[in-house]
C-alpha positions in Angstrom: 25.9 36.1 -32.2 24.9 39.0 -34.4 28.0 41.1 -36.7 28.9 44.4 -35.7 27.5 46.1 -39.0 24.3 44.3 -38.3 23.9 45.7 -34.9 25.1 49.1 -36.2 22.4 49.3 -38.5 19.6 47.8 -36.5 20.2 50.4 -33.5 20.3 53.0 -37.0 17.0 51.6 -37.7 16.0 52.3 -33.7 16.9 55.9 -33.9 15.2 56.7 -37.8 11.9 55.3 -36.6 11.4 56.4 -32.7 13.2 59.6 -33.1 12.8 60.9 -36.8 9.7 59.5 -38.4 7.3 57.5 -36.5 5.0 60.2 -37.4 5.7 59.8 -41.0 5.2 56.1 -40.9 1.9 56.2 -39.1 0.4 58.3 -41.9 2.1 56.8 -44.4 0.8 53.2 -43.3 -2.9 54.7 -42.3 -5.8 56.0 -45.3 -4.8 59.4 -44.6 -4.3 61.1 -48.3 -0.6 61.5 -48.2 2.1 63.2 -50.9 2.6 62.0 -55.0 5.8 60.6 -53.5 4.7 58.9 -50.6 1.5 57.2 -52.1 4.1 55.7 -55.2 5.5 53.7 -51.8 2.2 52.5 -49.9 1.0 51.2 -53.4 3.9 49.1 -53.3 3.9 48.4 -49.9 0.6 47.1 -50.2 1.3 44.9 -53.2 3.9 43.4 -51.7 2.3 42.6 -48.4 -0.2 41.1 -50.8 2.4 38.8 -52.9 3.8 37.7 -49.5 0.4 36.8 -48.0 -0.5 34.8 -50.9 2.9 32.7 -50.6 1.1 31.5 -47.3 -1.8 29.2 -46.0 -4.9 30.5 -46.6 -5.5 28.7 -43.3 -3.1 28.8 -40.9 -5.2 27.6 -37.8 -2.6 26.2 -35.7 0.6 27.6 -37.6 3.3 30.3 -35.9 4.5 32.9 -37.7 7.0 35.6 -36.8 6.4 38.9 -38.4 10.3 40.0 -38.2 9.8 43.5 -38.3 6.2 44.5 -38.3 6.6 47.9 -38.4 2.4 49.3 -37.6 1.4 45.5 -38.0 -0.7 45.2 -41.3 0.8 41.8 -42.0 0.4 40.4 -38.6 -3.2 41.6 -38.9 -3.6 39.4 -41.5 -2.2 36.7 -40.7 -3.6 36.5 -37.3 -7.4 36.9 -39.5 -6.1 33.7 -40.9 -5.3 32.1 -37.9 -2.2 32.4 -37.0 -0.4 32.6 -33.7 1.8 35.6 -34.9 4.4 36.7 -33.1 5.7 40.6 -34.4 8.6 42.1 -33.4 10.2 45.5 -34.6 13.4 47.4 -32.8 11.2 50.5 -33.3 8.5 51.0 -30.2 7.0 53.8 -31.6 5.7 51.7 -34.9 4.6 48.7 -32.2 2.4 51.0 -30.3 0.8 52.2 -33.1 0.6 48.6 -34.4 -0.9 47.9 -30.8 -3.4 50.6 -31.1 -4.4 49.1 -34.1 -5.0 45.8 -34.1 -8.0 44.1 -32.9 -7.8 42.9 -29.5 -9.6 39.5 -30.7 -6.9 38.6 -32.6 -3.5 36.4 -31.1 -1.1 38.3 -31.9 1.9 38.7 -29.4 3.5 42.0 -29.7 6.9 42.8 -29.3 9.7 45.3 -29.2 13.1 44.1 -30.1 15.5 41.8 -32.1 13.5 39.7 -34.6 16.8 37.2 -34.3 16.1 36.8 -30.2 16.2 33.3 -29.9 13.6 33.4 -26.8 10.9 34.3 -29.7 11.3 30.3 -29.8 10.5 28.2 -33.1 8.2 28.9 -35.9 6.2 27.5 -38.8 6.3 30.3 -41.1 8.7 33.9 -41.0 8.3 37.1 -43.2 10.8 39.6 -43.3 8.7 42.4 -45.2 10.9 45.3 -46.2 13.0 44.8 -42.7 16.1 43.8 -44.1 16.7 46.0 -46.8 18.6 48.4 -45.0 21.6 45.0 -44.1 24.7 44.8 -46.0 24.0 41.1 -48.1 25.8 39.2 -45.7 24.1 40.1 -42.9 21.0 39.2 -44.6 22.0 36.1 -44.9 22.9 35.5 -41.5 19.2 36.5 -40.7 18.1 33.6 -42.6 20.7 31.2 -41.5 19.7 32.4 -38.3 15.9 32.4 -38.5 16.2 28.9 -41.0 17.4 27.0 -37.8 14.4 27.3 -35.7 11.7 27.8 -39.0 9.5 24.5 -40.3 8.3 26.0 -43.2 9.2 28.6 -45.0 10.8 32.4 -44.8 9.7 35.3 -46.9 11.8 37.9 -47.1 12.3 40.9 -49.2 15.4 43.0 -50.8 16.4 45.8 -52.7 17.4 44.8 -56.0 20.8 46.3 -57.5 19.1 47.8 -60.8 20.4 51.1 -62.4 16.9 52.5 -62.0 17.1 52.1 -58.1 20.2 53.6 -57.4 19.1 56.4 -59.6 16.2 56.4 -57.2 18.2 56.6 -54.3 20.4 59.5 -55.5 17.3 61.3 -55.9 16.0 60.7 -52.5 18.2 62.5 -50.8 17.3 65.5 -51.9 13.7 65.3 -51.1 13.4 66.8 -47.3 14.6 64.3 -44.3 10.8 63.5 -43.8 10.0 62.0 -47.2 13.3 59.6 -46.8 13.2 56.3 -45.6 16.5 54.7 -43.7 19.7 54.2 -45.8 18.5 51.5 -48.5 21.3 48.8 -49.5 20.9 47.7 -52.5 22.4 43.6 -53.1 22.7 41.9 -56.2 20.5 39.2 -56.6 22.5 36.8 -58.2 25.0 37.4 -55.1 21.9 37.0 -52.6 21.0 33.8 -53.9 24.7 32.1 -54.3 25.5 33.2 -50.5 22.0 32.0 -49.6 23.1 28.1 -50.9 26.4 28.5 -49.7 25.0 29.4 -45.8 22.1 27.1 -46.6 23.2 23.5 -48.8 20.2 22.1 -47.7 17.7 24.6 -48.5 15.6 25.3 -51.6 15.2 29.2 -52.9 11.1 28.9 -54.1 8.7 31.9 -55.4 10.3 35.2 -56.2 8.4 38.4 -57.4 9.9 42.6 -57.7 7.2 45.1 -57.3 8.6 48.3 -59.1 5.9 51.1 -58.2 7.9 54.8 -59.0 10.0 55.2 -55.1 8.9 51.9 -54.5 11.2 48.8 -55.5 11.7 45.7 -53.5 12.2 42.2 -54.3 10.5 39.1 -52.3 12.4 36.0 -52.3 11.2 32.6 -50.8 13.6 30.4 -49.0 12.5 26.7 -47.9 14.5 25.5 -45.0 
């Protein structure tokens, strides 16, 4: 059973993406030459995709992995060029289609349009949460992993945005940039507080690898959690 601030902000998510700035998004995630402001974010997109890839197999022949909100699927790409069975899933249909469109139709990746916590998505080896839950209150973050941890073998990759001075000065300044250039309301959680409610819901699990990528608008923390 999911909070009531979690579904409030996942069906937030919905509307942003589907309604707002699927268009946005598609560029944004594409080699199309894009604005100073925007091209700060897909550099650190892109390194953070990276950092998150290398926390997994090289090989993964044989492995599951649920891409828990794929957004246009770059990650899922990858994975799947590994290997993988890879299952993505985002609320937004918009980004999915164009993740669809996409992807090679070689590759086994099982495409999906919904709630990455649907237990019919069914048990996995290996989860990344790329940029999908920074928009969750910490607590509901942590009931996506608690969540996700009880049906996950290895590990799950998530990332956050960090409580830092610099980011919430960030923030302040986004919203004066036109609606277009904004992403979704950003929460930021303290890391320390992430990690201690992270034990608590999980004794038995180990917090691994961490890594921030700072790149100007860009700023998201990656976390590793070992079920």
């Amino acid at each position: 059973m999911t909070t009531a601030t979690y579904d409030r902000f996942r069906g937030t998510l919905e509307t942003y993406f589907d309604r707002t700035a699927a268009k946005a998004w598609e560029q944004l995630t594409s080699d199309a030459p894009v604005s100073g402001i925007r091209a700060t974010v897909r550099a650190g997109r892109t390194e953070m995709r990276d950092t998150l890839l290398s926390w997994l197999p090289h090989d993964m022949t044989g492995l599951r992995l649920l891409d828990a909100g794929c957004g246009t699927g770059a990650l899922a790409v990858a994975a799947a060029e590994r290997g993988a069975e890879v299952v993505a899933i985002d609320v937004a249909g918009s980004l999915v289609q164009i993740a669809r469109d996409r992807a090679p139709s070689t590759l086994a990746i099982d495409w999906r349009v919904g709630d990455l916590l649907d237990p019919a998505l069914g048990p996995f080896d290996h989860v990344v949460a790329m940029d999908s839950l920074i928009h969750y209150p910490a607590r509901d973050i942590v009931t996506v992993v608690q969540r996700l941890a009880a049906r996950t073998h290895g590990s799950i990759l998530l990332t956050f945005a960090p409580q830092t001075p610099l980011l919430l000065a960030m923030l302040g300044m986004g919203r004066l940039f036109p609606r277009s250039d904004r992403s979704p309301a950003i929460l930021p959680v303290r890391d320390a507080r992430l990690r201690t409610l992270i034990r608590t819901a999980l004794p038995d699990a180990r917090i691994g690898r961490d890594r921030r990528v700072s790149a100007s608008f860009y700023t998201s923390h990656a976390l590793e959690v070992l079920p």
